[in-house]
Biotite code that builds the C-alpha atoms (Angstrom):
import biotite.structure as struc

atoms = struc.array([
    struc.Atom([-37.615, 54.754, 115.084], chain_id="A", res_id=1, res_name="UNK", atom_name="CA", element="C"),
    struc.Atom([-36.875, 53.966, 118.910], chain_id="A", res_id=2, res_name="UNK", atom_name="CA", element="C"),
    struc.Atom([-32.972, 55.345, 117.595], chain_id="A", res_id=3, res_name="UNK", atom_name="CA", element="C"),
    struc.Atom([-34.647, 58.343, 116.433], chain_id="A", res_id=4, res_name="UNK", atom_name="CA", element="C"),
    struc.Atom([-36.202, 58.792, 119.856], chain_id="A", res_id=5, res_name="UNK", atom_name="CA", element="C"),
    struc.Atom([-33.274, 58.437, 121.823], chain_id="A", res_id=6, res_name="UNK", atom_name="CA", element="C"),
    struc.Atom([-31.565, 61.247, 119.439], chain_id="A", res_id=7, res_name="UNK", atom_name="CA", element="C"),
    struc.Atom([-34.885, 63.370, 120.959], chain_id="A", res_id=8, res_name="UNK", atom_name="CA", element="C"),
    struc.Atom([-34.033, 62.570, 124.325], chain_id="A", res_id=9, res_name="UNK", atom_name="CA", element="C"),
    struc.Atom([-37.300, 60.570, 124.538], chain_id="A", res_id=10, res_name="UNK", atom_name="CA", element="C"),
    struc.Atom([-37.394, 57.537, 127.172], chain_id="A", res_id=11, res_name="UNK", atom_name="CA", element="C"),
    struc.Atom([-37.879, 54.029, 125.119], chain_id="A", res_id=12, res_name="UNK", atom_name="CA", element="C"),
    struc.Atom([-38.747, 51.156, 127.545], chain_id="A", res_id=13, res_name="UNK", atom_name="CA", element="C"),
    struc.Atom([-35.854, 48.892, 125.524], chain_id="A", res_id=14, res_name="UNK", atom_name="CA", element="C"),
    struc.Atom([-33.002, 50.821, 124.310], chain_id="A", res_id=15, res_name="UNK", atom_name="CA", element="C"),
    struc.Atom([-32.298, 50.753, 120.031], chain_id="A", res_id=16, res_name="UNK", atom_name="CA", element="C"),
    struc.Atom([-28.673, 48.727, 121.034], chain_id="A", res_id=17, res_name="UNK", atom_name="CA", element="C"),
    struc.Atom([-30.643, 46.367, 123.242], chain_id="A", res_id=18, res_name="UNK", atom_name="CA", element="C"),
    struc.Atom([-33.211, 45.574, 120.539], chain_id="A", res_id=19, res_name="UNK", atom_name="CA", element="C"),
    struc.Atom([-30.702, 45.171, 117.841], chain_id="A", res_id=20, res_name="UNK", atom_name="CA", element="C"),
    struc.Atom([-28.324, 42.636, 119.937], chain_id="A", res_id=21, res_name="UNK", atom_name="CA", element="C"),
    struc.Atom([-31.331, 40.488, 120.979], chain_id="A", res_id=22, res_name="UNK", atom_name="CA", element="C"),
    struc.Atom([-32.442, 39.920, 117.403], chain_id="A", res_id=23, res_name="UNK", atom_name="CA", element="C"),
    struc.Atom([-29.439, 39.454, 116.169], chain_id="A", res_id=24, res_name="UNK", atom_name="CA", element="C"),
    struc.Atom([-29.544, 35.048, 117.412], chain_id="A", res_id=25, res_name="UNK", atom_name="CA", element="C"),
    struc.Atom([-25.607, 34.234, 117.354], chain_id="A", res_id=26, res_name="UNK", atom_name="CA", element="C"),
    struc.Atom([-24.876, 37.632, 118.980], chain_id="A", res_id=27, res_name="UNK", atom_name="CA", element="C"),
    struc.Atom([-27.551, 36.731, 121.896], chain_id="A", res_id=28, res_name="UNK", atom_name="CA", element="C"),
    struc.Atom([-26.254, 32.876, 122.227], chain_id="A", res_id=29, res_name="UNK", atom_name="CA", element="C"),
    struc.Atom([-22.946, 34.156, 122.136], chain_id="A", res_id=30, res_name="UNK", atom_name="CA", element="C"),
    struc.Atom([-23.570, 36.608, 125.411], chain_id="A", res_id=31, res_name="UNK", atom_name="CA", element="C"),
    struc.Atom([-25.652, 34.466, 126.842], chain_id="A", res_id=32, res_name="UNK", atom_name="CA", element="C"),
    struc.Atom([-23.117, 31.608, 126.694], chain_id="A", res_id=33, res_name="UNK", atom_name="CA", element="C"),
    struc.Atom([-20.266, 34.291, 127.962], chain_id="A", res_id=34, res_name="UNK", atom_name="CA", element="C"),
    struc.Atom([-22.451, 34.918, 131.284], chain_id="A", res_id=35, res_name="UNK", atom_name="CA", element="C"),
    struc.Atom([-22.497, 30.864, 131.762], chain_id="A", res_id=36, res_name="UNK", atom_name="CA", element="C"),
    struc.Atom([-26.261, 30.994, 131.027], chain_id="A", res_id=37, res_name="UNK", atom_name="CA", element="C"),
    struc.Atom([-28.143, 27.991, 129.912], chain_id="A", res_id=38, res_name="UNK", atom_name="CA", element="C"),
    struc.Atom([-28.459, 26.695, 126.811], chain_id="A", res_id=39, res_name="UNK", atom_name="CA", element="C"),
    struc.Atom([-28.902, 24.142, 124.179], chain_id="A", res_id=40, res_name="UNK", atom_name="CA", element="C"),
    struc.Atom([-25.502, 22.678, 122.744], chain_id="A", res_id=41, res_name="UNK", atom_name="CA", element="C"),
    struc.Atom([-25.277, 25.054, 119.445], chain_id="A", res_id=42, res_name="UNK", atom_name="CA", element="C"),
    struc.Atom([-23.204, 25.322, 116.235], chain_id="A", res_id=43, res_name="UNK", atom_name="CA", element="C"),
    struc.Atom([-23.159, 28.194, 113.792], chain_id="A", res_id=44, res_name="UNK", atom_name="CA", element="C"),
    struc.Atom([-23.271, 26.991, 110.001], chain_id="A", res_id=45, res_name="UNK", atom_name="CA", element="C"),
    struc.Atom([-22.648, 29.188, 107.081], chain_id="A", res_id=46, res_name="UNK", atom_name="CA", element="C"),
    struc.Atom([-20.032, 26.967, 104.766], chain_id="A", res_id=47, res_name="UNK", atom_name="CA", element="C"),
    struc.Atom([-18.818, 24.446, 107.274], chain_id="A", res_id=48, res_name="UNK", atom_name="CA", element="C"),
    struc.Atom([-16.514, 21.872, 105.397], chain_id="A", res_id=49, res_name="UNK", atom_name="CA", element="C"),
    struc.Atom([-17.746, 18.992, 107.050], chain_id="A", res_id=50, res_name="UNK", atom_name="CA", element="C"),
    struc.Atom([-21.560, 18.876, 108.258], chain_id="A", res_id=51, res_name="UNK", atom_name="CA", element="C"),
    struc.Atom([-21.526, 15.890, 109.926], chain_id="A", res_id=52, res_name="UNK", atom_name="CA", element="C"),
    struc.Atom([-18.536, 16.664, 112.283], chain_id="A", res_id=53, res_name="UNK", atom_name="CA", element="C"),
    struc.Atom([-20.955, 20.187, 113.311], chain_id="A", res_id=54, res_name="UNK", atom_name="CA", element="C"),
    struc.Atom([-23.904, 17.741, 113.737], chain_id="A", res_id=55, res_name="UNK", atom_name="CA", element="C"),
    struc.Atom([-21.332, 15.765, 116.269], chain_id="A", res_id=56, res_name="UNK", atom_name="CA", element="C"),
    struc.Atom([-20.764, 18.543, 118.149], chain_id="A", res_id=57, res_name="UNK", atom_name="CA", element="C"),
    struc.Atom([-23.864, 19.197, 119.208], chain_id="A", res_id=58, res_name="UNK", atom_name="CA", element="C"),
    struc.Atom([-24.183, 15.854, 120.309], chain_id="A", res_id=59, res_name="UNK", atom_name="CA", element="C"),
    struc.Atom([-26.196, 14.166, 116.807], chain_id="A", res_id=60, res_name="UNK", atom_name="CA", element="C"),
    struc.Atom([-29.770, 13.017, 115.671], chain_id="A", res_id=61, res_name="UNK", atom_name="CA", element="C"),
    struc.Atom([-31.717, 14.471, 116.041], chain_id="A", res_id=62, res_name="UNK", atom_name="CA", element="C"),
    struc.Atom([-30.958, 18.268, 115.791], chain_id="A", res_id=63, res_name="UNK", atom_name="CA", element="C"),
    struc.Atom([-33.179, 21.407, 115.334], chain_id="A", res_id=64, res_name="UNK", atom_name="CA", element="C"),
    struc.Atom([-31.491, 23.513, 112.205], chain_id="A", res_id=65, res_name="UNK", atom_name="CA", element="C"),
    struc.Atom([-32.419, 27.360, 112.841], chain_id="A", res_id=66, res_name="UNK", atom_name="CA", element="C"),
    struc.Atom([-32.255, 30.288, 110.143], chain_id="A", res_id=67, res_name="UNK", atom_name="CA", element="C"),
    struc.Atom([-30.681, 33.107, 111.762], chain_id="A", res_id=68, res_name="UNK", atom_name="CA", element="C"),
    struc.Atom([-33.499, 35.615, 110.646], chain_id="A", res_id=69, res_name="UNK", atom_name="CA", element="C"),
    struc.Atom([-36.698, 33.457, 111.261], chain_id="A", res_id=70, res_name="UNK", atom_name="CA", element="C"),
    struc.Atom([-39.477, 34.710, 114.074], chain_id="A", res_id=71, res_name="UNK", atom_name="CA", element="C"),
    struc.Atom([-42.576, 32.979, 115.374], chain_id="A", res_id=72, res_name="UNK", atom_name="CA", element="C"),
    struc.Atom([-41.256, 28.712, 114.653], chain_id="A", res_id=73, res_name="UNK", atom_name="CA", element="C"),
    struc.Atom([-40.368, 30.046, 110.992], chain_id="A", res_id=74, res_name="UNK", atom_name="CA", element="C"),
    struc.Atom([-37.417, 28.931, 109.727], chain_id="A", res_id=75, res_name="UNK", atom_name="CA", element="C"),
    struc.Atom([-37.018, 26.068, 112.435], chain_id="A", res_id=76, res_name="UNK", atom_name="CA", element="C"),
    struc.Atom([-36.919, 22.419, 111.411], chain_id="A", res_id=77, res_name="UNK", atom_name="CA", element="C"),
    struc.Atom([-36.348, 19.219, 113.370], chain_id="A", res_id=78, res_name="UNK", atom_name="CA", element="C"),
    struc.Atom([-33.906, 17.090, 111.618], chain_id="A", res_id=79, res_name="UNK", atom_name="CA", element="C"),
    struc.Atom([-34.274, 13.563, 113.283], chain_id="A", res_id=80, res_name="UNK", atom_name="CA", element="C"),
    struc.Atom([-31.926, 11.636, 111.437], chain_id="A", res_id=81, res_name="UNK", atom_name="CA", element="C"),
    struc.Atom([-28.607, 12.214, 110.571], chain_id="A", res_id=82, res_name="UNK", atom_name="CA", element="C"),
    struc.Atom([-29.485, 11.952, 107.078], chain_id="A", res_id=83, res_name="UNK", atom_name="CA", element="C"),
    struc.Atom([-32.046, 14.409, 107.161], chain_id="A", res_id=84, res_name="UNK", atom_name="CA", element="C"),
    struc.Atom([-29.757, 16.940, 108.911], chain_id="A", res_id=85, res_name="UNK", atom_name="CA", element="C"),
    struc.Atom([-27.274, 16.830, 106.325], chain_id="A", res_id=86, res_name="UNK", atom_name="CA", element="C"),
    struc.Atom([-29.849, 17.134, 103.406], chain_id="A", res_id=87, res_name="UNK", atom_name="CA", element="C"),
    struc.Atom([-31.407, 20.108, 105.396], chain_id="A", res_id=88, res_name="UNK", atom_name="CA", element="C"),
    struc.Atom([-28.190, 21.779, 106.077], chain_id="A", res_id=89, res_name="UNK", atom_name="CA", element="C"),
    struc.Atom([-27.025, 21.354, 102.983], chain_id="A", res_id=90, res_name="UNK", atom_name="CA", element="C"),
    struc.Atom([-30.275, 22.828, 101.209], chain_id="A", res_id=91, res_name="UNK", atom_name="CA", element="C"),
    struc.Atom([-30.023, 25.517, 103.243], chain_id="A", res_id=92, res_name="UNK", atom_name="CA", element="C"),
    struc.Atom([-26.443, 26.273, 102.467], chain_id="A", res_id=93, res_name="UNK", atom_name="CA", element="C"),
    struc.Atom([-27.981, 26.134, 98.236], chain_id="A", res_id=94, res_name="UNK", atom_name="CA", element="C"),
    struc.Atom([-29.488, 29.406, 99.561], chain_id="A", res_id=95, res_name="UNK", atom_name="CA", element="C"),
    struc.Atom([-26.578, 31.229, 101.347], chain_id="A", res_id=96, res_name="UNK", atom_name="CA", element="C"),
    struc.Atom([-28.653, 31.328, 104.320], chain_id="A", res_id=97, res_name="UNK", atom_name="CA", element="C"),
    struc.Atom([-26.910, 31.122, 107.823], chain_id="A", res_id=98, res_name="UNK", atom_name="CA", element="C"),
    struc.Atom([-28.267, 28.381, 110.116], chain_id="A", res_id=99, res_name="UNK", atom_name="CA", element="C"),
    struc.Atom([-28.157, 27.918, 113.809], chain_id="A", res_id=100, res_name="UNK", atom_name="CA", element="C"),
    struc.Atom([-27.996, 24.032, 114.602], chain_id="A", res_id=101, res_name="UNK", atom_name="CA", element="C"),
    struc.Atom([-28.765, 22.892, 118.785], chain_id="A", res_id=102, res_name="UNK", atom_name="CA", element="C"),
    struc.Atom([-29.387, 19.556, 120.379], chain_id="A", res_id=103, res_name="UNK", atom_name="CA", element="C"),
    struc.Atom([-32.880, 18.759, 120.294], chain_id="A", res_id=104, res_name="UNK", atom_name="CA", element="C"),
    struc.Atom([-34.381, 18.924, 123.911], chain_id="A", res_id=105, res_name="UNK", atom_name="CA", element="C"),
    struc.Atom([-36.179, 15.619, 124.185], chain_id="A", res_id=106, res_name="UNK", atom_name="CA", element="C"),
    struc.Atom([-37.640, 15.590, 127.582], chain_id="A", res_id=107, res_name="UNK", atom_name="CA", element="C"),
    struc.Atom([-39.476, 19.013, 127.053], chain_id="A", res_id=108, res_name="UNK", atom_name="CA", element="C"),
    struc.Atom([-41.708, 16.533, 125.241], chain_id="A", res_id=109, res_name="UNK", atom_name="CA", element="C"),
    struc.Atom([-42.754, 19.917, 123.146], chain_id="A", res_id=110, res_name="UNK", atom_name="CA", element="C"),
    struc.Atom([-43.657, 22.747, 125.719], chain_id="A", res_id=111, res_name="UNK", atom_name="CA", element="C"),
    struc.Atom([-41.895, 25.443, 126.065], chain_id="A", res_id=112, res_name="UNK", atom_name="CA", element="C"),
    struc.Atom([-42.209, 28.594, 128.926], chain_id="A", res_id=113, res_name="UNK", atom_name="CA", element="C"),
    struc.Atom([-42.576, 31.770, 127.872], chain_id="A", res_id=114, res_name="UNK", atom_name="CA", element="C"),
    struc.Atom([-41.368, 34.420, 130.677], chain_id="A", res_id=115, res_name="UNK", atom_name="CA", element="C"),
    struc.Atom([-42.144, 37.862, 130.405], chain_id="A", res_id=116, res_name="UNK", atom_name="CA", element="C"),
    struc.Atom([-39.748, 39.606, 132.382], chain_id="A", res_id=117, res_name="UNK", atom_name="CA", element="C"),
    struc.Atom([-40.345, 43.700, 133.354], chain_id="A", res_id=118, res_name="UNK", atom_name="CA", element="C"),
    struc.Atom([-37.581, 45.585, 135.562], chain_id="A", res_id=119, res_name="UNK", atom_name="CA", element="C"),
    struc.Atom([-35.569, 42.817, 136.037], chain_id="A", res_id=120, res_name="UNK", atom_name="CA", element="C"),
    struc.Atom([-38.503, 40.587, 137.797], chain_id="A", res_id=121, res_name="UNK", atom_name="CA", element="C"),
    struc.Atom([-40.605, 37.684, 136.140], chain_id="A", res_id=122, res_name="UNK", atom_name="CA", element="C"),
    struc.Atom([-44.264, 39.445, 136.086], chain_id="A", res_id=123, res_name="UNK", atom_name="CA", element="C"),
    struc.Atom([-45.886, 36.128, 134.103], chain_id="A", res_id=124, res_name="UNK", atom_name="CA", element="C"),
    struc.Atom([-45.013, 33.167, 133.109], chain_id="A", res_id=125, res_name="UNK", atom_name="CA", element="C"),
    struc.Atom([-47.044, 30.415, 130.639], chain_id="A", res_id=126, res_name="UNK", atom_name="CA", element="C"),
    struc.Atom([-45.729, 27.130, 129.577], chain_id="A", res_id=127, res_name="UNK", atom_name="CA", element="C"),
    struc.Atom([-47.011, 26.340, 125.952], chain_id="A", res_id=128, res_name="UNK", atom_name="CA", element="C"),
    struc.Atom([-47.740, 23.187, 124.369], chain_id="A", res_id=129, res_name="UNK", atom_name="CA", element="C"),
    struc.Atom([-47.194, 22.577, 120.936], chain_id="A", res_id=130, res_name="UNK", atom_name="CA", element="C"),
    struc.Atom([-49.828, 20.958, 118.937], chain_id="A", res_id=131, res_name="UNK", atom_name="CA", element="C"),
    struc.Atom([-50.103, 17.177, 118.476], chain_id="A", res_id=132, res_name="UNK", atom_name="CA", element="C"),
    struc.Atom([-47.474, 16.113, 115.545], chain_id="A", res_id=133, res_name="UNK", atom_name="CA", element="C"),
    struc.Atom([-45.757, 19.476, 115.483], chain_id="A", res_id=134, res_name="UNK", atom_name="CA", element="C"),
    struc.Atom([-42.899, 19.910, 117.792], chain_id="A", res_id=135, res_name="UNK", atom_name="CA", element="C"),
    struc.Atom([-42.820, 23.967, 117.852], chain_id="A", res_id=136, res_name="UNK", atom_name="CA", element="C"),
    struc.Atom([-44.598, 25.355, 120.752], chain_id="A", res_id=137, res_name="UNK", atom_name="CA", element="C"),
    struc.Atom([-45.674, 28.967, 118.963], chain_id="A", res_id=138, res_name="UNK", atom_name="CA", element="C"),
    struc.Atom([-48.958, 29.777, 119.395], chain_id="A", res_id=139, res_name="UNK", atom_name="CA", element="C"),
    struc.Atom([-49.080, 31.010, 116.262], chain_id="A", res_id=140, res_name="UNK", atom_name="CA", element="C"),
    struc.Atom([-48.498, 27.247, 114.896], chain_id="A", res_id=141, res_name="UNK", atom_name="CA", element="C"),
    struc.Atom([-51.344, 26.015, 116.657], chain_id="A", res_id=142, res_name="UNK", atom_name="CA", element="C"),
    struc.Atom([-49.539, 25.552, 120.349], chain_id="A", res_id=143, res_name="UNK", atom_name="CA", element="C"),
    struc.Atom([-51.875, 25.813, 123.589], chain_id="A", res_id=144, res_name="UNK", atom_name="CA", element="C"),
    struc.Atom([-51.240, 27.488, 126.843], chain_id="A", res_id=145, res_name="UNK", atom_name="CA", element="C"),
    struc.Atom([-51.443, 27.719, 130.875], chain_id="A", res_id=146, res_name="UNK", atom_name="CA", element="C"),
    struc.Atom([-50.360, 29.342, 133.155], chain_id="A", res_id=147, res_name="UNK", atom_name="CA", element="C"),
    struc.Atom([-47.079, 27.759, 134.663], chain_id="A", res_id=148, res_name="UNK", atom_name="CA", element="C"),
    struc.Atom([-45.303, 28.032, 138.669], chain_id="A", res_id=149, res_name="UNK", atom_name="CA", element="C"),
    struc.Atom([-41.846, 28.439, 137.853], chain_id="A", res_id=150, res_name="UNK", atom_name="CA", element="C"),
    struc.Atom([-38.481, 26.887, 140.128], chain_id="A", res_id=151, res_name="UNK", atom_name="CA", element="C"),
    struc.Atom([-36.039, 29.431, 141.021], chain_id="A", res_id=152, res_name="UNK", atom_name="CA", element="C"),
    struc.Atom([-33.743, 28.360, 139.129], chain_id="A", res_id=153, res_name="UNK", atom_name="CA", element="C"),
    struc.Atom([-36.220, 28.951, 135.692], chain_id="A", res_id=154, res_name="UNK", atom_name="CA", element="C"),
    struc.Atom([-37.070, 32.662, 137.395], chain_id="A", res_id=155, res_name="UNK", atom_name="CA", element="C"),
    struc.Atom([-33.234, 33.400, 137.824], chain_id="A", res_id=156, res_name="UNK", atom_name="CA", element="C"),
    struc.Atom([-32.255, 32.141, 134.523], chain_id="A", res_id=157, res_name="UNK", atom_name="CA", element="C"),
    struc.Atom([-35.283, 34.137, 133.001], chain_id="A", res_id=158, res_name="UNK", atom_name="CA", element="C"),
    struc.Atom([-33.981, 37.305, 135.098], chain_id="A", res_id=159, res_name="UNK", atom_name="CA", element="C"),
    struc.Atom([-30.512, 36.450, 134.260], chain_id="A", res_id=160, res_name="UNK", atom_name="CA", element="C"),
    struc.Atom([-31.038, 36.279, 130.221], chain_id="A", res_id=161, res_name="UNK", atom_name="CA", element="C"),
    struc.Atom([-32.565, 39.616, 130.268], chain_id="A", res_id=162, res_name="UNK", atom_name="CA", element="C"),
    struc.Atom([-30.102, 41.627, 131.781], chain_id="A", res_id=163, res_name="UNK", atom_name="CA", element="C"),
    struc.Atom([-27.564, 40.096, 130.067], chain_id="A", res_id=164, res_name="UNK", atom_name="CA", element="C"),
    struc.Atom([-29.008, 41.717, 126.880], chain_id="A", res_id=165, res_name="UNK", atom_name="CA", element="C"),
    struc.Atom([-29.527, 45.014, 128.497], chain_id="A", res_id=166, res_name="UNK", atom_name="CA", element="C"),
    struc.Atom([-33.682, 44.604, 128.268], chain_id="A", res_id=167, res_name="UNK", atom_name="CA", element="C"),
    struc.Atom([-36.202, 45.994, 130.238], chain_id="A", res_id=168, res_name="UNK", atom_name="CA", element="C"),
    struc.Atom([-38.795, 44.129, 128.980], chain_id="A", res_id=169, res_name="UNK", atom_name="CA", element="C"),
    struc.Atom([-38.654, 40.762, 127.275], chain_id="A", res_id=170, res_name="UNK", atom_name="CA", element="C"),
    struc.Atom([-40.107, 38.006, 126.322], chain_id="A", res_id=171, res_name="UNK", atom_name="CA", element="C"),
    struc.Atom([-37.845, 34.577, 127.455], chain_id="A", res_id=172, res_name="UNK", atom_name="CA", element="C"),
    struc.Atom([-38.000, 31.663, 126.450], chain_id="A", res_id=173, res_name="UNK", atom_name="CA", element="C"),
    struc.Atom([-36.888, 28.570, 128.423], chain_id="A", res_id=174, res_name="UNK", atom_name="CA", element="C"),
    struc.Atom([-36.733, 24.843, 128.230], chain_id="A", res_id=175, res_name="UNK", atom_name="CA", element="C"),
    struc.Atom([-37.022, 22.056, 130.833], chain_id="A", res_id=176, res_name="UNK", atom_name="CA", element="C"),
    struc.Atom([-33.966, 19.819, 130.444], chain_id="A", res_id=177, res_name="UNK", atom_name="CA", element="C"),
    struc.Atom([-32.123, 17.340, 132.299], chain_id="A", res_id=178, res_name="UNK", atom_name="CA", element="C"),
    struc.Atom([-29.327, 19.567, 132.765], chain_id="A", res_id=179, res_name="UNK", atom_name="CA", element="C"),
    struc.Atom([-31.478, 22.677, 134.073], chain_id="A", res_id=180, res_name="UNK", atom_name="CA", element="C"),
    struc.Atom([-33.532, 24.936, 132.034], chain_id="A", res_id=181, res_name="UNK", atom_name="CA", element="C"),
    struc.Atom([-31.678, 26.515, 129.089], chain_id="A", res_id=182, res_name="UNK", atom_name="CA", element="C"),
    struc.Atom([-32.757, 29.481, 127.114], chain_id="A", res_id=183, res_name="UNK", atom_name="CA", element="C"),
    struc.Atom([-33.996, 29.099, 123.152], chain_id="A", res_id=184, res_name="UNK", atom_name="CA", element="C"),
    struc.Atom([-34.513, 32.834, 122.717], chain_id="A", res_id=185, res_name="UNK", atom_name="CA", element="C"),
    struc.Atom([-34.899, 36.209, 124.262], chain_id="A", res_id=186, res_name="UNK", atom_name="CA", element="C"),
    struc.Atom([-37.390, 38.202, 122.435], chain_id="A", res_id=187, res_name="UNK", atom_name="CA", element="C"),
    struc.Atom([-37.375, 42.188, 122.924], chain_id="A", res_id=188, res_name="UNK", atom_name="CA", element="C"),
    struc.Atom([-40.897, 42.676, 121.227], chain_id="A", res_id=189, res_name="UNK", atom_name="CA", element="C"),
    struc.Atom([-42.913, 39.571, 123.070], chain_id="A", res_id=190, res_name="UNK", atom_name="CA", element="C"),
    struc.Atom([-46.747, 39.100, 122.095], chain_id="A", res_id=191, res_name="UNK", atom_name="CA", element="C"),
    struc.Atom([-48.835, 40.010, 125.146], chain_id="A", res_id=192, res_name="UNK", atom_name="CA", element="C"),
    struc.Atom([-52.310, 38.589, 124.486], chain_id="A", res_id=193, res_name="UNK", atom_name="CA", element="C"),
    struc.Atom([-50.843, 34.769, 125.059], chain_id="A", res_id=194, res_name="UNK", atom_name="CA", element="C"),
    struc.Atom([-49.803, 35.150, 128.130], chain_id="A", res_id=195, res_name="UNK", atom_name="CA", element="C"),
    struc.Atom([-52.203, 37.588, 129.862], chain_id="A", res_id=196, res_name="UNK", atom_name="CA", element="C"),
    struc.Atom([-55.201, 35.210, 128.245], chain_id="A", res_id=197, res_name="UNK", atom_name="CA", element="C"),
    struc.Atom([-53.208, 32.133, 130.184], chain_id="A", res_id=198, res_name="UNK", atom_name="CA", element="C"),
    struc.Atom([-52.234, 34.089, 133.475], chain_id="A", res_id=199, res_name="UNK", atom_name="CA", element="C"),
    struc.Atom([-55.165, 36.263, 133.560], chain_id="A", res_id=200, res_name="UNK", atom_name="CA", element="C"),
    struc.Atom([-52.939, 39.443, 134.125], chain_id="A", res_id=201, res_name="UNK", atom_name="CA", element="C"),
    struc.Atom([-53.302, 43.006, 133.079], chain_id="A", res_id=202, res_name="UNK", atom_name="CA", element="C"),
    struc.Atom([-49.625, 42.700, 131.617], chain_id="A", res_id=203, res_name="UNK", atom_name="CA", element="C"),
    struc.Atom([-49.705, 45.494, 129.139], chain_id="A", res_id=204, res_name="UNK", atom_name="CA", element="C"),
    struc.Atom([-50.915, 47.438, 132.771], chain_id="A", res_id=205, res_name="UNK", atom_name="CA", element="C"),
    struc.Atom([-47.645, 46.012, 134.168], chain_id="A", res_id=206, res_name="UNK", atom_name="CA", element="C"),
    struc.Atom([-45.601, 47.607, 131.575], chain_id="A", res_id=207, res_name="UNK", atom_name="CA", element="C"),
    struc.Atom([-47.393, 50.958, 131.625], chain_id="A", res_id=208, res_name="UNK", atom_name="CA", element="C"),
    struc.Atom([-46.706, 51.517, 135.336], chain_id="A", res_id=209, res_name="UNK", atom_name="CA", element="C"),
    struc.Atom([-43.194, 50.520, 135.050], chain_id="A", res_id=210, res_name="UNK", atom_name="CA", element="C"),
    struc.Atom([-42.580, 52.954, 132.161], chain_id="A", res_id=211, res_name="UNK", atom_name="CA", element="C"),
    struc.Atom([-44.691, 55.914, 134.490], chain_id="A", res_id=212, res_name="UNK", atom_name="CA", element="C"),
    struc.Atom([-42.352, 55.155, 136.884], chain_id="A", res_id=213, res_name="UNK", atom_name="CA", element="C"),
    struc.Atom([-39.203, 55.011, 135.390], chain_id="A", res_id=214, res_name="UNK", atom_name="CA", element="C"),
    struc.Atom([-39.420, 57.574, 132.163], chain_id="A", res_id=215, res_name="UNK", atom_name="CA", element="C"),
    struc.Atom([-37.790, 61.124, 132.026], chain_id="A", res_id=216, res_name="UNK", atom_name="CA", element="C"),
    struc.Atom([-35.844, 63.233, 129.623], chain_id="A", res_id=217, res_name="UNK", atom_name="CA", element="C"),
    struc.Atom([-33.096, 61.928, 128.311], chain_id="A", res_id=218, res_name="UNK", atom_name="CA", element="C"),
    struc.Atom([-32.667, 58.804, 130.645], chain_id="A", res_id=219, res_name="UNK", atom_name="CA", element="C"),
    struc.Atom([-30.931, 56.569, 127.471], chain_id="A", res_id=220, res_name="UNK", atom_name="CA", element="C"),
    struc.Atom([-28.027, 54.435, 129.145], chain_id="A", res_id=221, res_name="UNK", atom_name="CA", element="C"),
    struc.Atom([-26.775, 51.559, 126.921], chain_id="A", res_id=222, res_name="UNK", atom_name="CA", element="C"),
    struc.Atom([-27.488, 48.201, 129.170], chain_id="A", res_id=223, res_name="UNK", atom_name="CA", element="C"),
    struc.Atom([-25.714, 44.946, 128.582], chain_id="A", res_id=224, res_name="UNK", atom_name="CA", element="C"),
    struc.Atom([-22.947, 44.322, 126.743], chain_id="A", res_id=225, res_name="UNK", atom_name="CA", element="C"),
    struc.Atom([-21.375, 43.356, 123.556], chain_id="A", res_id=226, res_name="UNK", atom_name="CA", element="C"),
])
């Protein structure tokens, strides 16, 4: 649809290319980690001939094992043996699906922070907490949240991510590690009710003005790249 729009001439807050690269996850890490962005140490798995040596490389038990097409903590699963990673991996391979696997992030003790970047500036930010025994922070899996003051660095790397996928308005979201926050996922179609109910901001306003602003005829200019 948003294509078909662009063939009209009509202005689309995030362009069709933009949308496509962000939810594509390999094609986003891989940009991301071209830019020298943050992240979690990540291997791609689709028939890998030995699983333990891409469990080594991103650093062992325990892991989080990713399908490349899952949304909202779908598809994710923490693998906290070495073990279980292999009998996950290997279960998922039994279903030609293609997996993502990343260090697991220990010290974010299960939060996450959800920046919603518009225009190349952080207009919210929320840090969610995922629900006791679970370790996905989705508030659609039962996760809280608050509102959350954010260190330059997080706001930079938030600002960073975006622009790297060519987005105007995203959803990103960040961890706190020891080595500085790193990015989990840059979302072109964010949720808005979260995050204005934790910040108490007329976000969806936010957008609105920005698009008053900035739309006219024809203005489609492929951002990012790759």
């Amino acid at each position: 649809m948003v294509r078909q729009f662009e063939m009209m001439g009509t202005f689309s807050i995030n362009e069709s290319v933009a949308i496509s690269r962000s939810r594509d996850k390999l094609r986003s890490l891989q940009l991301l980690s071209r830019k020298g962005i943050g992240m979690p140490r990540t291997g791609f798995a689709n028939h890998p001939d030995r699983i333990d040596d891409l469990i080594k490389n991103v650093g062992g038990a325990p892991v989080v094992i990713k399908l490349l097409e899952g949304t909202q903590g779908i598809g994710v699963v923490l693998a906290e043996t070495q073990k279980a990673a292999e009998s996950i991996i290997e279960a998922f391979m039994g279903l030609n699906a293609s997996i993502l696997v990343q260090e697991f992030i220990k010290e974010a003790g299960g939060s996450d922070i959800r920046c919603l970047v518009v225009g190349g500036k952080v207009i919210a930010a929320m840090k969610r907490q995922a629900a006791e025994g679970e370790f996905r922070s989705n508030l659609h899996r039962g996760g809280t949240a608050k509102i959350v003051r954010l260190s330059p660095a997080e706001r930079k790397t938030a600002v960073d991510a975006a622009k790297t996928m060519g987005l105007n308005m995203c959803g990103v979201d960040l961890l706190r590690s020891n080595h500085g926050p790193v990015v989990m996922e840059v979302n072109s179609s964010p949720g808005l009710e979260g995050i204005e109910n934790a910040t108490n901001k007329d976000i969806a306003g936010m957008i609105i003005e920005f698009i008053e602003t900035n739309a006219k005829p024809h203005k489609t200019k492929t951002k990012g790249t790759g």
